[in-house]
C-alpha positions in Angstrom: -13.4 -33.0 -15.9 -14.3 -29.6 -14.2 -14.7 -31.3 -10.7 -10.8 -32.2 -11.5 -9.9 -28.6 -12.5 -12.0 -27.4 -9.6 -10.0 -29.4 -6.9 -6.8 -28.4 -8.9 -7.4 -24.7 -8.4 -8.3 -25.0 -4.8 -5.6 -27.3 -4.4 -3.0 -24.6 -5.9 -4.6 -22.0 -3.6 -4.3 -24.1 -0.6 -0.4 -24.9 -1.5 0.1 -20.9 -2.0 -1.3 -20.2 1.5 0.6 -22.9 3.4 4.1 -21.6 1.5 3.5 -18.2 2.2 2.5 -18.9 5.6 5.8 -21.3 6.4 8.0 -18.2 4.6 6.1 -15.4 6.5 5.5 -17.0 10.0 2.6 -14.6 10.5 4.5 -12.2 13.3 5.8 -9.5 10.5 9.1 -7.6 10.5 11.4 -9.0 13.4 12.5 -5.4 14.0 10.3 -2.0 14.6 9.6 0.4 11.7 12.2 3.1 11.9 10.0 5.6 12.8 9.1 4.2 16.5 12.5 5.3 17.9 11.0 9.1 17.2 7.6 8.9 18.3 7.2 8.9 21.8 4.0 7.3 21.7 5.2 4.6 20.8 7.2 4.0 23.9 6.7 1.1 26.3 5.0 2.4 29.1 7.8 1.2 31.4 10.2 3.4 29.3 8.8 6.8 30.1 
């Protein structure tokens, strides 16, 4: 009975990952924090 709850739990966890994973494609916010367009040091180097 606890080798079923075991594989359960790691079951759960693995399904959690994968979902968060397909929702959050792992490349973040598809625009810039706000706060790049005033720090110049966070220019492309092609843009100064």
């Amino acid at each position: 009975m606890t080798f079923i709850i075991l594989l359960l739990a790691v079951a759960a966890v693995l399904t959690a990952a994968t979902v968060r994973l397909v929702r959050h494609d792992g490349q973040g916010s598809l625009r810039p924090p706000t706060s790049h367009f005033q720090d110049p040091d966070f220019l492309a180097p092609t843009a100064r």
